[in-house]
C-alpha positions as a Markdown table, in Angstrom:
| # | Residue | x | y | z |
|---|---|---|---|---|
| 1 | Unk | 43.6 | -7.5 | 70.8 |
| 2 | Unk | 45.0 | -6.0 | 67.6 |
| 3 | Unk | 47.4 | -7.2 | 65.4 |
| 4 | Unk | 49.3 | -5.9 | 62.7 |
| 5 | Unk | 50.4 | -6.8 | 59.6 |
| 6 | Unk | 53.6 | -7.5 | 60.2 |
| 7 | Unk | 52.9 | -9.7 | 63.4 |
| 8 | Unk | 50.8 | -11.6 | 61.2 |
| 9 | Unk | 53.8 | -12.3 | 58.7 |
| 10 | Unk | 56.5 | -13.3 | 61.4 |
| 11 | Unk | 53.6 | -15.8 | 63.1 |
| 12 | Unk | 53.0 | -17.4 | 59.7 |
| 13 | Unk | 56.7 | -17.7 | 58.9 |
| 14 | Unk | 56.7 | -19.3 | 62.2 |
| 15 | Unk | 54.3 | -21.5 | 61.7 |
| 16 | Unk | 55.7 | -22.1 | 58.3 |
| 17 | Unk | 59.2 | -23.3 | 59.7 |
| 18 | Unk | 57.6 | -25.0 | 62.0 |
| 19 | Unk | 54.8 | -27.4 | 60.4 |
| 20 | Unk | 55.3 | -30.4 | 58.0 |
| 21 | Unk | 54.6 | -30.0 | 54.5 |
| 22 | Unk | 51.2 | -32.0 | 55.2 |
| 23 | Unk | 50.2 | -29.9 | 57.9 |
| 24 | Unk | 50.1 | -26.6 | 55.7 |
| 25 | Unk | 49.1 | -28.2 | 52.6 |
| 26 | Unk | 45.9 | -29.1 | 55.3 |
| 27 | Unk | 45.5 | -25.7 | 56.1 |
| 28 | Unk | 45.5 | -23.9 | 53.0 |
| 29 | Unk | 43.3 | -26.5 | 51.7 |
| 30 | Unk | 40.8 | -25.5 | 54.3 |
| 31 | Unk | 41.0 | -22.3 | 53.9 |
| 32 | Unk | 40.6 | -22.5 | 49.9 |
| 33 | Unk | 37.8 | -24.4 | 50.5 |
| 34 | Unk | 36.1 | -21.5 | 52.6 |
| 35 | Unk | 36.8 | -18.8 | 50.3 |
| 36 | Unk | 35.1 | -20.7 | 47.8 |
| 37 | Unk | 32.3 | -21.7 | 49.6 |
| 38 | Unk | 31.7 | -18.1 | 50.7 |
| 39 | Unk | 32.6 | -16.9 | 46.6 |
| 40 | Unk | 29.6 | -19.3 | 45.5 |
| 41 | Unk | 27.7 | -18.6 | 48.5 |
| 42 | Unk | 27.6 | -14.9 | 47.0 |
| 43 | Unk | 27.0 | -15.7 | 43.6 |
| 44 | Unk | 23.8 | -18.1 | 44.2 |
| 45 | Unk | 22.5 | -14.7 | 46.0 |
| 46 | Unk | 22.9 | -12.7 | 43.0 |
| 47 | Unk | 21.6 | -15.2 | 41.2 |
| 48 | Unk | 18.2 | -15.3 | 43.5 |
| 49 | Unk | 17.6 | -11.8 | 43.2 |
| 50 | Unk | 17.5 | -11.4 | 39.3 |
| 51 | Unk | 14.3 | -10.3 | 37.7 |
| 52 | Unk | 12.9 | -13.1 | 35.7 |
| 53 | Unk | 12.3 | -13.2 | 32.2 |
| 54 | Unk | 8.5 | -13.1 | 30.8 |
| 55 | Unk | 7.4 | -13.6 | 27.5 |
| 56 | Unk | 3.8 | -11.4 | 27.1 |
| 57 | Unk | 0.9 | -12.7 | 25.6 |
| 58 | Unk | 1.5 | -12.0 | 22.1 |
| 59 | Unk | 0.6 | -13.5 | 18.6 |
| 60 | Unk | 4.2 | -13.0 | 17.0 |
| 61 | Unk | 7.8 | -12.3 | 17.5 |
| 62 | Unk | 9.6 | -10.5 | 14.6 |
| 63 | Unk | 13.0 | -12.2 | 14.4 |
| 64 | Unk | 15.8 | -11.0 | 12.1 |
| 65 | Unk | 19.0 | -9.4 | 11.7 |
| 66 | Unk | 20.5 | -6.7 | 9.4 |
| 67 | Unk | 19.1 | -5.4 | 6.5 |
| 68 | Unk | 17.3 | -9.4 | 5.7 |
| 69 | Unk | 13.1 | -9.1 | 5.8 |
| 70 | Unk | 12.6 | -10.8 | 9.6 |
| 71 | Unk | 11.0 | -13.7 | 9.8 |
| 72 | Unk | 7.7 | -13.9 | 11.6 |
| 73 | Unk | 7.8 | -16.8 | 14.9 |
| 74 | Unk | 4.4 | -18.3 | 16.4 |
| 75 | Unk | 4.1 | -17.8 | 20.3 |
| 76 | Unk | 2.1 | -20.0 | 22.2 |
| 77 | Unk | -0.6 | -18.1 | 24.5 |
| 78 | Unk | 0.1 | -18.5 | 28.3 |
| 79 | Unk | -1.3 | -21.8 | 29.5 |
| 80 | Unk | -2.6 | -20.5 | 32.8 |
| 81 | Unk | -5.3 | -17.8 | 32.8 |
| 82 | Unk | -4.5 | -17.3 | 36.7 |
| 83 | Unk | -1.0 | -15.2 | 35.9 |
| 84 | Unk | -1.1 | -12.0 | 34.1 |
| 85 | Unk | 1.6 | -9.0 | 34.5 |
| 86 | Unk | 0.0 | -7.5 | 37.5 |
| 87 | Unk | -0.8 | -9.1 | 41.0 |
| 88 | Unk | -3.0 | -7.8 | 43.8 |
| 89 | Unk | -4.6 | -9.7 | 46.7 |
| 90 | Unk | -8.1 | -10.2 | 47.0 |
| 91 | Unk | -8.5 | -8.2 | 50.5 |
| 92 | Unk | -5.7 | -5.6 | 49.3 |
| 93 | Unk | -5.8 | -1.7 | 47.7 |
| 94 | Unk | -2.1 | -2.0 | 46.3 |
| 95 | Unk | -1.3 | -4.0 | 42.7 |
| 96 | Unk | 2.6 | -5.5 | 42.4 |
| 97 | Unk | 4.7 | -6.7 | 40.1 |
| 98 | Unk | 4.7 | -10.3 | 40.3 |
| 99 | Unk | 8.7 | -10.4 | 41.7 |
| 100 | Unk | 8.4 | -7.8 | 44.2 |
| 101 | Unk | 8.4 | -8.5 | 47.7 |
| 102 | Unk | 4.8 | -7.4 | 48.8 |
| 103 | Unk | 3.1 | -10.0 | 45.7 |
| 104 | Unk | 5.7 | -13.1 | 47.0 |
| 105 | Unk | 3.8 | -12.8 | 50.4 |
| 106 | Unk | 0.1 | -12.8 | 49.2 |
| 107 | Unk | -1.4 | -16.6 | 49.2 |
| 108 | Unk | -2.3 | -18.0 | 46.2 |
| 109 | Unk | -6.0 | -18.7 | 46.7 |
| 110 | Unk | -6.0 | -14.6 | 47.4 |
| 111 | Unk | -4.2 | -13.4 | 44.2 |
| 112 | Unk | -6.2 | -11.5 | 41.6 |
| 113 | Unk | -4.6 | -11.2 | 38.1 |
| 114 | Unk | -4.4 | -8.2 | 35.7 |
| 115 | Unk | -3.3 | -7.7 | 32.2 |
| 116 | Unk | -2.7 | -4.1 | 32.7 |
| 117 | Unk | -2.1 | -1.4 | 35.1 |
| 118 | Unk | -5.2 | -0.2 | 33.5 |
| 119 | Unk | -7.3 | -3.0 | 34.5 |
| 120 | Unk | -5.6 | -2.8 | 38.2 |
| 121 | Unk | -6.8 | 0.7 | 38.7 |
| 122 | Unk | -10.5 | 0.1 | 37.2 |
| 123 | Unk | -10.7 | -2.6 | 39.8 |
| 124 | Unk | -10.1 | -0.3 | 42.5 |
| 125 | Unk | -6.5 | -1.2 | 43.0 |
| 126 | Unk | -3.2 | 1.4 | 43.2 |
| 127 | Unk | 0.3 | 0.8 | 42.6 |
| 128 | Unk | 2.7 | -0.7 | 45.2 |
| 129 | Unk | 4.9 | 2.5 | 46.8 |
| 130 | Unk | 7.9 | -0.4 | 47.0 |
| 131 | Unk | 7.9 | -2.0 | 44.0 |
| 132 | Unk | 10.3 | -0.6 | 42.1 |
| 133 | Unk | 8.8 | -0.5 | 37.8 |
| 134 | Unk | 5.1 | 1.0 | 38.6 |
Protein backbone atom coordinates (compact mmCIF):
# COMPACT_ATOMS: atom_id res chain seq x y z
CA UNK A 1 0.00 0.00 0.00
CA UNK A 2 1.53 3.35 -0.83
CA UNK A 3 0.77 6.59 0.27
CA UNK A 4 1.58 9.93 -0.70
CA UNK A 5 2.42 12.84 0.62
CA UNK A 6 -0.46 14.57 0.31
CA UNK A 7 -2.69 11.71 1.76
CA UNK A 8 -0.49 11.82 4.59
CA UNK A 9 -1.33 15.62 5.21
CA UNK A 10 -5.26 15.47 4.72
CA UNK A 11 -5.13 12.16 7.37
CA UNK A 12 -3.18 14.27 9.85
CA UNK A 13 -5.41 17.33 9.46
CA UNK A 14 -7.96 14.79 10.19
CA UNK A 15 -6.75 13.44 12.87
CA UNK A 16 -5.85 16.96 14.04
CA UNK A 17 -9.56 18.17 13.89
CA UNK A 18 -10.51 15.39 15.32
CA UNK A 19 -8.38 14.57 18.67
CA UNK A 20 -8.30 16.62 21.92
CA UNK A 21 -5.49 18.79 22.63
CA UNK A 22 -4.27 15.95 25.11
CA UNK A 23 -4.43 13.31 22.70
CA UNK A 24 -1.83 15.00 20.21
CA UNK A 25 0.14 16.59 22.76
CA UNK A 26 0.39 12.41 23.70
CA UNK A 27 1.41 11.65 20.35
CA UNK A 28 3.94 13.99 19.49
CA UNK A 29 5.38 13.40 22.75
CA UNK A 30 5.85 9.83 21.79
CA UNK A 31 7.07 10.34 18.89
CA UNK A 32 9.78 13.04 20.12
CA UNK A 33 10.72 10.68 22.45
CA UNK A 34 11.70 8.07 19.68
CA UNK A 35 13.57 10.31 17.58
CA UNK A 36 15.65 10.99 20.38
CA UNK A 37 16.08 7.77 21.50
CA UNK A 38 17.11 6.59 17.99
CA UNK A 39 19.42 10.32 17.72
CA UNK A 40 21.37 9.03 20.99
CA UNK A 41 21.18 5.60 19.98
CA UNK A 42 23.40 6.75 16.95
CA UNK A 43 25.73 8.83 18.70
CA UNK A 44 26.67 6.20 21.57
CA UNK A 45 27.66 4.09 18.26
CA UNK A 46 30.01 6.63 17.08
CA UNK A 47 31.10 7.03 20.16
CA UNK A 48 32.08 3.06 20.46
CA UNK A 49 33.90 2.95 17.42
CA UNK A 50 36.49 5.78 18.05
CA UNK A 51 40.12 4.90 18.22
CA UNK A 52 41.32 5.32 21.73
CA UNK A 53 43.93 7.53 22.83
CA UNK A 54 47.48 5.99 23.99
CA UNK A 55 50.14 7.78 25.59
CA UNK A 56 53.68 5.69 24.53
CA UNK A 57 56.20 4.80 26.83
CA UNK A 58 58.14 7.84 26.85
CA UNK A 59 60.48 9.80 29.44
CA UNK A 60 59.10 13.42 28.54
CA UNK A 61 56.53 15.46 26.85
CA UNK A 62 57.64 18.87 25.43
CA UNK A 63 54.84 21.23 26.26
CA UNK A 64 54.71 24.87 25.10
CA UNK A 65 53.30 27.34 22.87
CA UNK A 66 54.57 30.11 20.55
CA UNK A 67 57.85 31.38 20.50
CA UNK A 68 58.18 30.70 24.81
CA UNK A 69 61.16 27.78 25.51
CA UNK A 70 58.51 24.60 26.32
CA UNK A 71 58.57 23.28 29.38
CA UNK A 72 59.68 19.74 29.92
CA UNK A 73 56.56 17.26 31.69
CA UNK A 74 57.44 13.81 33.54
CA UNK A 75 55.41 10.78 32.20
CA UNK A 76 54.94 7.91 34.28
CA UNK A 77 56.04 4.48 32.53
CA UNK A 78 53.09 2.09 31.77
CA UNK A 79 52.17 0.19 34.88
CA UNK A 80 51.49 -3.10 33.11
CA UNK A 81 54.27 -4.86 31.25
CA UNK A 82 51.54 -7.22 29.58
CA UNK A 83 50.31 -4.15 27.00
CA UNK A 84 52.55 -2.81 24.43
CA UNK A 85 51.47 -1.25 20.91
CA UNK A 86 51.28 -4.51 19.14
CA UNK A 87 49.07 -7.65 19.95
CA UNK A 88 49.40 -11.16 18.54
CA UNK A 89 47.99 -14.45 19.90
CA UNK A 90 50.15 -17.05 21.19
CA UNK A 91 48.99 -19.81 18.48
CA UNK A 92 48.68 -17.01 15.66
CA UNK A 93 51.06 -15.74 12.47
CA UNK A 94 49.25 -12.23 12.20
CA UNK A 95 50.20 -9.03 14.82
CA UNK A 96 47.13 -6.32 15.37
CA UNK A 97 46.59 -3.25 16.59
CA UNK A 98 45.24 -3.48 19.87
CA UNK A 99 41.51 -1.81 18.69
CA UNK A 100 41.16 -3.85 15.71
CA UNK A 101 38.69 -6.42 15.38
CA UNK A 102 40.94 -9.57 14.98
CA UNK A 103 43.14 -8.52 18.61
CA UNK A 104 39.43 -7.83 20.53
CA UNK A 105 38.72 -11.67 19.88
CA UNK A 106 42.08 -13.28 21.09
CA UNK A 107 41.80 -14.32 25.01
CA UNK A 108 43.87 -12.80 27.29
CA UNK A 109 45.89 -15.67 28.66
CA UNK A 110 46.88 -16.05 24.63
CA UNK A 111 48.02 -12.42 23.98
CA UNK A 112 51.70 -11.81 23.31
CA UNK A 113 52.83 -8.10 23.49
CA UNK A 114 55.20 -6.11 21.23
CA UNK A 115 56.79 -2.80 21.47
CA UNK A 116 57.34 -2.58 17.78
CA UNK A 117 56.38 -3.97 14.53
CA UNK A 118 59.98 -4.82 14.56
CA UNK A 119 59.87 -7.01 17.47
CA UNK A 120 56.40 -8.63 15.87
CA UNK A 121 58.21 -9.70 12.78
CA UNK A 122 61.57 -11.05 14.61
CA UNK A 123 59.05 -13.19 16.54
CA UNK A 124 57.78 -14.69 13.52
CA UNK A 125 54.70 -12.74 13.36
CA UNK A 126 53.14 -10.54 10.07
CA UNK A 127 50.81 -7.78 9.91
CA UNK A 128 47.00 -8.16 10.12
CA UNK A 129 45.60 -7.79 6.23
CA UNK A 130 42.37 -6.01 8.18
CA UNK A 131 43.64 -3.87 10.35
CA UNK A 132 43.59 -0.77 8.97
CA UNK A 133 47.32 1.41 10.36
CA UNK A 134 50.00 -1.61 9.62
Amino acid sequence: MRFSIKDIIEKSKYLIKHLENKEIFTVLTIILVAFASFGLGRLSKIEDSAFPVRVENTASVLVGAGNELPKTIAVPKQASTKEGSYVASKTGEKYHLPWCSGAQRIKEENKVWFNSKEAAEQAGYTPAANCKGL
